[in-house]
C-alpha angles and dihedrals in degrees: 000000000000095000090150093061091040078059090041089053097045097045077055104044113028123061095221136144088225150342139210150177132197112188127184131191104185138169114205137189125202127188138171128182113187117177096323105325123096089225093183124028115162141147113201138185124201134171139165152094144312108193116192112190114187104193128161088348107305132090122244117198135189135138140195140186090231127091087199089059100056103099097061097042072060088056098041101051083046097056083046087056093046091044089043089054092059092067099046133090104195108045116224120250129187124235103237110253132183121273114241140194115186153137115221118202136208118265087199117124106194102021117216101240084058085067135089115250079204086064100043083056092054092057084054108055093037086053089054089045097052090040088049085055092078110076095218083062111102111160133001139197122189118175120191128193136165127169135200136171131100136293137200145180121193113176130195085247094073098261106137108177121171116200118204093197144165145150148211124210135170126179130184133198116185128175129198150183137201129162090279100059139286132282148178142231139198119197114175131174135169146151141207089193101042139065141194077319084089096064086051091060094031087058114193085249095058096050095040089052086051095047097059093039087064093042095042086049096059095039098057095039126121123224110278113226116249118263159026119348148153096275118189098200114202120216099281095054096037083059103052089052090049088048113040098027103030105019096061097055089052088066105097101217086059096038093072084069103042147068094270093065087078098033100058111122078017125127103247108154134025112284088253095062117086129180132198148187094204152148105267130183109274086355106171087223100054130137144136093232141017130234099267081054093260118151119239128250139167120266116214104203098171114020110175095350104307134103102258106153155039136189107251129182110197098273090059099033082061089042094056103031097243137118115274105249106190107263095128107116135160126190099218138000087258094075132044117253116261131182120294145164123247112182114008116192156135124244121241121261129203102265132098131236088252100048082049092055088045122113093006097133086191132345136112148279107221110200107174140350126221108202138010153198136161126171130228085273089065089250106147138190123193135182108224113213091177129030140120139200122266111218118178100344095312139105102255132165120352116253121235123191104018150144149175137223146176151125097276092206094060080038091061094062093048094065106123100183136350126220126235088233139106146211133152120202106205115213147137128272129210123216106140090303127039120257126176114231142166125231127184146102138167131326103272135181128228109201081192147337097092128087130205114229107218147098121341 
């Protein structure tokens, strides 16, 4: 494709601030297995363009499947910028960044199209089988995906950046029932580093351990008791917190709106809590540049306890007067891309599991949530599928029906002690367009600021 004469025609025939085109060639599989029955079972191609036009400061978007067409996609979202700007009243600018060329490579082992479907069957119907082993196990739903295929952004700026990219992703869903009651549990794993290797690590055995665990748990819980109390919160639940109730706020396109607008440079957490948006290891948001070509940088949004970052794309790092960090992502050519969060997490502390347990009379340990909202104004609101009482200082019954809820900015204060340990959930994120992402952090311990949902 002569994307760079395509460039070379619209820098000379369209008066415009700044171009850009975004272009994708995937291949996708998409398979559900749902009590026996392969429910879903496709192969897709698609291909085609995202054309971003900034002209008289405001943004134009279209997009085709057709090379051919692609200068006039160029013209109409031209003709969509100059109509927009007539409506604003502060013209959109875009923060410098530097001009790359540049191929990035997969870091898969083992790519998902060099595997059998046959094989990745095979994993399906074997994890159904060992989680139907279990008797409380009454219906299961276990969806898998990978992609594979090319990307690439040329801008009218000169940045020419080829991805050779790909993923792997597997959720499950199981019910079950036993005399006590019946219960549900969630189990979700994915990579953007990995390929079919992570099933090889995340054997069918260790998920579906992990997967009853959760369920059994629940099961055999008894009822928590409403209200506040000391709550250790292990990764998974740290990182929803971090994610839905703090992460969001740290979007700067949803910061304007929120608390942290005015809490930026502000104590909000003790000096010994850190939070970050990073590359992690494995991190299911990883990458080495956005989608406007920036490169990618850690963003530090608590260091030391105060609030010291935001995510930024080009249009907000020059609104706010602050260096573009990456944080631009689409989920398909056919949208533009928007802020969004990678790798959300807090940073390890200097305690163990056990110190953190110590002196807690009664509280509880809170493993993994199932379900989430928050709100602008940090209030959030989480489903827990694992989680136990904590008596004396020691692990005690496991907990059934039960959620937790809180303004994550007064919850903040309230951290009492963070672990030196470590854990990432991968997931998907919903803003408008779908993005995966990865959450997590240490085990921490919250002395107060969230409340147990339960009985009174």
């Amino acid at each position: 494709m002569d994307l760079d004469g395509i460039i070379d025609w619209a820098n000379k025939n369209i008066k415009a601030e700044y171009v850009e085109i975004r272009g994708e060639e995937l291949s996708k599989l998409n398979i559900e297995l749902k009590d026996g029955t392969f429910s879903t079972f496709t192969s897709l191609k698609s291909s085609g363009f995202g054309i971003r036009v900034l002209a008289e400061g405001a943004w134009g978007f279209s997009s085709t499947t057709k090379i051919e067409e692609l200068k006039n996609a160029i013209e109409k979202a031209y003709k969509m910028a100059k109509a927009a700007s007539r409506g604003r009243y502060e013209k959109i600018n875009l923060a410098d960044i530097d001009i790359i060329e540049d191929e990035v490579k997969s870091k898969m082992r083992i790519k998902p199209e060099e595997v059998d479907v046959q094989e990745k069957v095979k994993r399906m119907k074997d994890l159904e089988r060992e989680l139907k082993n279990d008797k409380n196990v009454k219906s299961t739903r276990i969806i898998y995906q990978d992609t594979s295929g090319t990307k690439v952004l040329y801008t009218s700026e000169g940045t020419k950046i080829v991805w050779d990219m790909g993923y792997v992703w597997q959720y499950i869903w199981a019910t079950g029932k036993n005399e006590k009651g019946m219960a549900a549990a969630r189990d979700e794993i994915g990579s953007v580093d990995m390929g079919w290797e992570l099933f090889q690590e995340e054997s069918v055995e260790k998920v579906s351990k992990r997967v009853l665990k959760k369920l059994n748990a629940q099961l055999n819980g008894v009822s928590p008791k409403r209200g506040e109390y000391p709550i250790v919160a292990g990764p998974i639940i740290v990182g929803i917190i971090a994610h839905e109730a703090l992460g969001h706020l740290a979007e700067a396109d949803l910061t304007i709106n929120s608390p942290f607008r005015d809490l930026i440079g502000k104590q909000i957490a003790p000096e010994f809590v850190n939070m970050s948006d990073r590359i992690v290891e494995n991190g299911f948001g990883n990458n080495v540049y956005d989608d406007e070509g920036t490169k990618i940088k850690d963003v530090h949004i608590i260091k030391d306890g105060i609030l010291t970052e935001i995510m930024l794309n080009r249009e907000y790092a020059a609104r706010w007067g602050m260096e573009p960090n990456g944080h631009a992502r689409a989920e398909n050519y056919t949208v533009p891309p928007i802020i969004r969060m990678r790798n959300t997490v807090f940073e390890r502390g200097d305690h163990s599991f056990e110190e953190l347990l110590e002196g807690i009379k009664f509280g509880y340990y809170l493993v993994d949530f199932r379900g989430g909202q928050a709100e602008l104004n940090s209030s959030f609101q989480v489903g827990v599928q694992e989680g136990y009482i904590i008596r004396n200082g020691e692990l005690a019954e496991s907990i059934k029906d039960t959620s937790i809820s809180g303004i994550a900015i007064d919850a903040l204060k309230k951290i009492s002690a963070v672990g030196k340990d470590f854990g990432l959930e991968m997931g998907r994120c919903g803003k408008g367009q779908t993005a995966f992402v990865s959450s997590g952090g240490p085990h921490m311990r919250f002395d107060k600021g969230i409340v147990v949902g339960g009985q009174q």
